[in-house]
N, CA, C and O atoms as a GROMACS GRO file, in nm:
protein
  344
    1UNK      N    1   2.690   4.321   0.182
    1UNK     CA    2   2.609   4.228   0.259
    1UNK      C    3   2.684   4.097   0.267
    1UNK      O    4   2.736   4.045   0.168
    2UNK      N    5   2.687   4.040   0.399
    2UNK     CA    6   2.761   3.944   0.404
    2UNK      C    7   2.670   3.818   0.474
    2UNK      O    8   2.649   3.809   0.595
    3UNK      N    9   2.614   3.712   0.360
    3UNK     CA   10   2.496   3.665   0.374
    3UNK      C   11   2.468   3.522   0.359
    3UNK      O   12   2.390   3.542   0.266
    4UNK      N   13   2.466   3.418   0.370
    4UNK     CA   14   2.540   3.306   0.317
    4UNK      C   15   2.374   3.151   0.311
    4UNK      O   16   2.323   3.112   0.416
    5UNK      N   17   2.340   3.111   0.208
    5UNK     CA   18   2.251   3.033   0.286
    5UNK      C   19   2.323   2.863   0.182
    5UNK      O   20   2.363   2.853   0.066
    6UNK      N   21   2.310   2.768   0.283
    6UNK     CA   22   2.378   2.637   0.263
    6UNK      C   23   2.264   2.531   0.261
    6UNK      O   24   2.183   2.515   0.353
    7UNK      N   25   2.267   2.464   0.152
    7UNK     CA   26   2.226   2.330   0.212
    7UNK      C   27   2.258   2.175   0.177
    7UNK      O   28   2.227   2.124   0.069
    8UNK      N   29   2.327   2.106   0.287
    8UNK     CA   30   2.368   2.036   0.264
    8UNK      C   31   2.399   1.898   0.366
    8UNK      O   32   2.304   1.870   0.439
    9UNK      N   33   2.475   1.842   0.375
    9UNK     CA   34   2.507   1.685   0.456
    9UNK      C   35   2.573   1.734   0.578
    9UNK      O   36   2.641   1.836   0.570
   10UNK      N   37   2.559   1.661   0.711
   10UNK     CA   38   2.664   1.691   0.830
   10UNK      C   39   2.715   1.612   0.768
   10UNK      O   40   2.663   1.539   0.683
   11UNK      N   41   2.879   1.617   0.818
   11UNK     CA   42   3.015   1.547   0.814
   11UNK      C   43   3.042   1.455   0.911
   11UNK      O   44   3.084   1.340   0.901
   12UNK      N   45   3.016   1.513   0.994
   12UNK     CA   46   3.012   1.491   1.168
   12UNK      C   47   2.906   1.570   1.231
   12UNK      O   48   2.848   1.669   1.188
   13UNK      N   49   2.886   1.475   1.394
   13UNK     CA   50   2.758   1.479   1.515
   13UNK      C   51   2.827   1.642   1.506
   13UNK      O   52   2.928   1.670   1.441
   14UNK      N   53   2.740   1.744   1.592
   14UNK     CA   54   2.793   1.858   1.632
   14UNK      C   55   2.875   1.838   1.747
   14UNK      O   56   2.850   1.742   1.820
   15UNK      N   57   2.989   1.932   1.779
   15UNK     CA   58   3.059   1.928   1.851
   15UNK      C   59   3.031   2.056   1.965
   15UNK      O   60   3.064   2.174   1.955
   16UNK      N   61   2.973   2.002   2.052
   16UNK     CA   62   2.935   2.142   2.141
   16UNK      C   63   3.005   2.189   2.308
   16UNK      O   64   2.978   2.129   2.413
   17UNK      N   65   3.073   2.278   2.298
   17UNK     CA   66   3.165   2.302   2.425
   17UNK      C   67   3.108   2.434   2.461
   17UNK      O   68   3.028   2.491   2.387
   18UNK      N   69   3.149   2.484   2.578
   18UNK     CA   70   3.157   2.582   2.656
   18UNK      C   71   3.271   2.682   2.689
   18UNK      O   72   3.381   2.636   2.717
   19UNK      N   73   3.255   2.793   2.687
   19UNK     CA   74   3.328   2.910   2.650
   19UNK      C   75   3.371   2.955   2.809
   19UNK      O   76   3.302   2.910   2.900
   20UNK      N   77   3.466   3.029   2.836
   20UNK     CA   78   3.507   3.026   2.995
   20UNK      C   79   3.408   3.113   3.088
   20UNK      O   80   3.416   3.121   3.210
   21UNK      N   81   3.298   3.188   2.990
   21UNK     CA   82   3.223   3.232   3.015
   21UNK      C   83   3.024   3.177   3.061
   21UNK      O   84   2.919   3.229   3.097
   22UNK      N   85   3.076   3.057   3.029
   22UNK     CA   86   2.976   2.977   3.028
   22UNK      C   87   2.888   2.944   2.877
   22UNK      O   88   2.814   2.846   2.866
   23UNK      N   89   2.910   3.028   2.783
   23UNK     CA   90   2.858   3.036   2.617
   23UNK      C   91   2.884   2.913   2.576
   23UNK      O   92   2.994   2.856   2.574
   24UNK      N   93   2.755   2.863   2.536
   24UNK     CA   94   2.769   2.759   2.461
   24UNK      C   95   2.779   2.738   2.327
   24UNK      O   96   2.734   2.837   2.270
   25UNK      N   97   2.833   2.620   2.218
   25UNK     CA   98   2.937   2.696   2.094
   25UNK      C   99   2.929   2.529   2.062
   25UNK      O  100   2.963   2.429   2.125
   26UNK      N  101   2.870   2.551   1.937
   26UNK     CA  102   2.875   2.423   1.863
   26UNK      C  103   2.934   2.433   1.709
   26UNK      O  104   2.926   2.536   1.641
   27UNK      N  105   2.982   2.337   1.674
   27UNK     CA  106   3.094   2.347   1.543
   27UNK      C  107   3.042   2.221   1.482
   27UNK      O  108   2.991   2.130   1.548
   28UNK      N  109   3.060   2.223   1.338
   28UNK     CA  110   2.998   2.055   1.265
   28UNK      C  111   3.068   2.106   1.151
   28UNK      O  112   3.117   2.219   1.152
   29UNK      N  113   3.076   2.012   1.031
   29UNK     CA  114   3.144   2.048   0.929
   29UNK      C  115   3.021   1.981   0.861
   29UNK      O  116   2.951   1.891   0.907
   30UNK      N  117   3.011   2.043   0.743
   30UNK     CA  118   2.829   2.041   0.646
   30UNK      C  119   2.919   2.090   0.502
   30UNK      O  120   2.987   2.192   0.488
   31UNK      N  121   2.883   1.948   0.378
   31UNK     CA  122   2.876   1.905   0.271
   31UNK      C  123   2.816   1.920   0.256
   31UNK      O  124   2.713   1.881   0.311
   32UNK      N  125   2.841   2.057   0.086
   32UNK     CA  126   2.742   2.083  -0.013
   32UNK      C  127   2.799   2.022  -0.109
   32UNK      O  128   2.919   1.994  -0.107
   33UNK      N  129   2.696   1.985  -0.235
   33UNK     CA  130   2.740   1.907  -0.357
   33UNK      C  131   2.700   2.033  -0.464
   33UNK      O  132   2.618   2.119  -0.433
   34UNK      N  133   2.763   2.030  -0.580
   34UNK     CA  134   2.716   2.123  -0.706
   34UNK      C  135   2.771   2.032  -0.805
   34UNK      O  136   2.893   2.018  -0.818
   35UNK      N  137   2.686   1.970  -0.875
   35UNK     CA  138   2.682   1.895  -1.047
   35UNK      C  139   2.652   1.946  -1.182
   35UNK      O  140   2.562   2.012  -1.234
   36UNK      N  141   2.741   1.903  -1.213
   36UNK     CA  142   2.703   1.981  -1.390
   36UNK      C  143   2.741   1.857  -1.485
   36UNK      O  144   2.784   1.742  -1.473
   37UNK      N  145   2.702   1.941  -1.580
   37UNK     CA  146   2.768   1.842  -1.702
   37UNK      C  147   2.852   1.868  -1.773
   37UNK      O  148   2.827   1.972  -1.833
   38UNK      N  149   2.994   1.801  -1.813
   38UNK     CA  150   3.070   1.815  -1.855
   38UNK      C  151   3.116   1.859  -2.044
   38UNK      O  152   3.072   1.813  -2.149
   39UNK      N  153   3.176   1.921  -2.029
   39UNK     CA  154   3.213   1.969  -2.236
   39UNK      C  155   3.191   1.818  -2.282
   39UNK      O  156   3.136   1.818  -2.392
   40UNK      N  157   3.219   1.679  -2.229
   40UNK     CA  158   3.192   1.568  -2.297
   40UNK      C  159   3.066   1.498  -2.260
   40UNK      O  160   3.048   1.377  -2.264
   41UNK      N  161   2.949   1.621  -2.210
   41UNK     CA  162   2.867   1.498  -2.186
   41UNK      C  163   2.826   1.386  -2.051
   41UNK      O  164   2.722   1.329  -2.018
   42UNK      N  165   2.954   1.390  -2.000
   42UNK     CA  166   2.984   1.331  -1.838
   42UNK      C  167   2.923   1.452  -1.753
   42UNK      O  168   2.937   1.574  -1.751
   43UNK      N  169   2.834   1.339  -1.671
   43UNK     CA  170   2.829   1.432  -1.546
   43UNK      C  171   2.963   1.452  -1.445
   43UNK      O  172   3.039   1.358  -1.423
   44UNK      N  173   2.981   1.568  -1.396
   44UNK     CA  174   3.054   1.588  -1.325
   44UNK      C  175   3.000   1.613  -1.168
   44UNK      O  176   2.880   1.586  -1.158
   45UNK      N  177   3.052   1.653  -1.065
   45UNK     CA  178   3.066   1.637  -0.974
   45UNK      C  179   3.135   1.712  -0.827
   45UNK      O  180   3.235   1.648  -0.795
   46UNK      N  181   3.108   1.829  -0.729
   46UNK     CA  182   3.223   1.862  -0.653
   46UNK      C  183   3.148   1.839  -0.575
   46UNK      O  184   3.028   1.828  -0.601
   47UNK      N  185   3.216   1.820  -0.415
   47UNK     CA  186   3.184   1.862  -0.272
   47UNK      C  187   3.265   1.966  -0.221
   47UNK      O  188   3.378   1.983  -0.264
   48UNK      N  189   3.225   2.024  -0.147
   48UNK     CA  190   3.303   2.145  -0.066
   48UNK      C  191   3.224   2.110   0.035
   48UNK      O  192   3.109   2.067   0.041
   49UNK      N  193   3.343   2.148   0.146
   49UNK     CA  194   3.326   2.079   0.284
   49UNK      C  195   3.305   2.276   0.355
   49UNK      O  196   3.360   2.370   0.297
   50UNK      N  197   3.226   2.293   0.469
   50UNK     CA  198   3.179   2.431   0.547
   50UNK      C  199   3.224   2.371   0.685
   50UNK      O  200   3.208   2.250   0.699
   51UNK      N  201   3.269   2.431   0.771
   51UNK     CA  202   3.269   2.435   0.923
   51UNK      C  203   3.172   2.524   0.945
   51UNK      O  204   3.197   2.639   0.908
   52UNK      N  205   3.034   2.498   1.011
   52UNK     CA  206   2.966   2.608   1.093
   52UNK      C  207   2.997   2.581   1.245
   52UNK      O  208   3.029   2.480   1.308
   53UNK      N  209   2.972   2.731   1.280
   53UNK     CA  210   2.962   2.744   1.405
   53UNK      C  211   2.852   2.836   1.464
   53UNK      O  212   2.838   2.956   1.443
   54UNK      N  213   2.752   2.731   1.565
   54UNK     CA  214   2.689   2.822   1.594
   54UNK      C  215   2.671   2.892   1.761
   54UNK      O  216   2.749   2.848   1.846
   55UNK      N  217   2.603   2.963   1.790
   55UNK     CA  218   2.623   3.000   1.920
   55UNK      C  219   2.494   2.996   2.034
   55UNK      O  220   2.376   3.001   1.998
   56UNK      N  221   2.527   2.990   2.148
   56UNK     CA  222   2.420   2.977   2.240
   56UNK      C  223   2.260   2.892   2.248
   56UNK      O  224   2.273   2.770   2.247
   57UNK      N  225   2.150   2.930   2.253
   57UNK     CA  226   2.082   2.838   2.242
   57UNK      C  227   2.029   2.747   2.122
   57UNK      O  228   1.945   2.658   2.130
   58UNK      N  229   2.112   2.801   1.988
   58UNK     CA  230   2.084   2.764   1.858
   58UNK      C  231   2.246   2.654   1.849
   58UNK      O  232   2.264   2.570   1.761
   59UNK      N  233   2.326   2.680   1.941
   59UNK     CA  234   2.381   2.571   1.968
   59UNK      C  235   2.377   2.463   2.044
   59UNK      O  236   2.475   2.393   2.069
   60UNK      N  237   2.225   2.439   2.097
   60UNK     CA  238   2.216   2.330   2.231
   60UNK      C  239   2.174   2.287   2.135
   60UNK      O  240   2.205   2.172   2.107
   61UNK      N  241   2.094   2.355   2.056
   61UNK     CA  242   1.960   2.285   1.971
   61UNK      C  243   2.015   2.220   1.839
   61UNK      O  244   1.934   2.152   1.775
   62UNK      N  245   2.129   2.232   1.797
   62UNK     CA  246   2.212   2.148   1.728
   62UNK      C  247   2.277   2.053   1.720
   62UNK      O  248   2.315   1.982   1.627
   63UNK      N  249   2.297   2.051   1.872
   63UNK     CA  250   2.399   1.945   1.912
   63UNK      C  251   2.303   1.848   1.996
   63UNK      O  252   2.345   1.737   2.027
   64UNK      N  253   2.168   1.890   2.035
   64UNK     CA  254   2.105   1.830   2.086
   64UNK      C  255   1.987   1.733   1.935
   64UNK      O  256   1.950   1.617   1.951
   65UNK      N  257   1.952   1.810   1.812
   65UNK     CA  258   1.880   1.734   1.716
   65UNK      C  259   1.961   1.723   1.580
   65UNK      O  260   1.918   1.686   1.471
   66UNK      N  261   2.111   1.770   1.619
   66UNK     CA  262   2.169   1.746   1.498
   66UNK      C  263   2.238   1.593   1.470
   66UNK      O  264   2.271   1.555   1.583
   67UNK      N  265   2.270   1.504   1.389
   67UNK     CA  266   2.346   1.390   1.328
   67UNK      C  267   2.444   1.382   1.200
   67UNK      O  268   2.425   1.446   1.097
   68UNK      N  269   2.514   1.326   1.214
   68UNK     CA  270   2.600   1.308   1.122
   68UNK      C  271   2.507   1.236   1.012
   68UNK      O  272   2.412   1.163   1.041
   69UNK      N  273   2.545   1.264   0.893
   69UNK     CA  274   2.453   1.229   0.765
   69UNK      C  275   2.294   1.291   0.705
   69UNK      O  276   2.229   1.267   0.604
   70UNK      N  277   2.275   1.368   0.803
   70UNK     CA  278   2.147   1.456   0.834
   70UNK      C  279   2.132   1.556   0.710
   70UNK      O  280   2.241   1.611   0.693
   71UNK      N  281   2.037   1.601   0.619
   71UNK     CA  282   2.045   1.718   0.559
   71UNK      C  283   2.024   1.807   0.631
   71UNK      O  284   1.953   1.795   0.731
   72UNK      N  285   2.093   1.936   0.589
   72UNK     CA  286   2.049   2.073   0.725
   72UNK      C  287   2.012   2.200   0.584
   72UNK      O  288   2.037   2.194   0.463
   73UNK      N  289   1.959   2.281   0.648
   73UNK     CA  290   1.934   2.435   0.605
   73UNK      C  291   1.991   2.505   0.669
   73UNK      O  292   1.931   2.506   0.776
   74UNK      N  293   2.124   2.607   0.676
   74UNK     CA  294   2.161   2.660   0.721
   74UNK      C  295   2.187   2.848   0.659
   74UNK      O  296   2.247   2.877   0.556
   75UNK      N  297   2.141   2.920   0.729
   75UNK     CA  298   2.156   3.041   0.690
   75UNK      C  299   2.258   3.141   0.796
   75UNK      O  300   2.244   3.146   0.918
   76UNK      N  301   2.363   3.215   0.718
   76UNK     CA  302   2.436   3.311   0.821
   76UNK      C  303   2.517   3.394   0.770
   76UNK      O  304   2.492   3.446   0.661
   77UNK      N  305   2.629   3.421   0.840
   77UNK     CA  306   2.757   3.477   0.745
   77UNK      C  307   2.890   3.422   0.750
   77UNK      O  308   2.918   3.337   0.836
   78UNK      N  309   2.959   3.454   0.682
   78UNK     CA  310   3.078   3.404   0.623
   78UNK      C  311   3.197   3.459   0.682
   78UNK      O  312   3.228   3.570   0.640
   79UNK      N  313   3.286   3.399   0.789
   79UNK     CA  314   3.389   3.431   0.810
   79UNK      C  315   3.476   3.372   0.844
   79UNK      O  316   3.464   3.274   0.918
   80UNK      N  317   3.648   3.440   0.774
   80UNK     CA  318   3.753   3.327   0.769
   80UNK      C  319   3.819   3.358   0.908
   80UNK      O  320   3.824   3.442   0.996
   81UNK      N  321   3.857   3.258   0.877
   81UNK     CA  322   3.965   3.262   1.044
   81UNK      C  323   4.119   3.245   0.966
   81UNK      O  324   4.158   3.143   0.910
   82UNK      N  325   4.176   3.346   0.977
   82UNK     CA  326   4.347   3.353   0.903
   82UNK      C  327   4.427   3.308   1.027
   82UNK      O  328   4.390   3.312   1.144
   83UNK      N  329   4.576   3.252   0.964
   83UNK     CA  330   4.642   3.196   1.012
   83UNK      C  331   4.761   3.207   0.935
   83UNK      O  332   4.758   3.201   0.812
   84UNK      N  333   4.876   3.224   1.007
   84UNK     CA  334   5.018   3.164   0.951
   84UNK      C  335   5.096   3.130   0.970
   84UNK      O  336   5.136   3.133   1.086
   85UNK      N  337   5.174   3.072   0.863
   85UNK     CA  338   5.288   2.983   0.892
   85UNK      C  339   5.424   3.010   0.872
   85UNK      O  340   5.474   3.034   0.762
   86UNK      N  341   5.509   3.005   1.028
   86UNK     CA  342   5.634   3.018   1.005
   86UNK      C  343   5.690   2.941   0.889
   86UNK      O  344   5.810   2.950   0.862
   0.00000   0.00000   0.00000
């Protein structure tokens, strides 16, 4: 099962373009935080940064009520986009 649910900060407004097909396609990058406490006692601290992307009318509706700094709920799946380098 490939299943993913997030919640966390936009990074950035959504970014919403059009596909040559007319599909509409919105992208945002969304900060989650996870805190613990450290072997000394210190709280600690990470962010990990997500690119979502979503599609068609769940992408108007993102780019149309989404903001940068916004908390979101986001539920979907997980997939990498590979790449390499000469």
């Amino acid at each position: 099962i490939n299943k993913v649910t997030l919640v966390g900060n936009l990074g950035s407004d959504p970014d919403m373009r059009q596909t040559q097909s007319g599909m509409a396609v919105s992208k945002f990058s969304l900060a989650t935080k996870e805190t613990w406490m450290g072997k000394d006692g210190q709280k600690q601290e990470e962010t990990s940064w997500h690119t979502v992307v979503c599609w068609n009318k769940l992408a108007e509706n993102c780019a149309k009520y989404l903001q940068k700094g916004r908390q979101v709920y986001v539920e979907g799946r997980i997939k990498y986009d590979s790449s390499e380098k000469d």
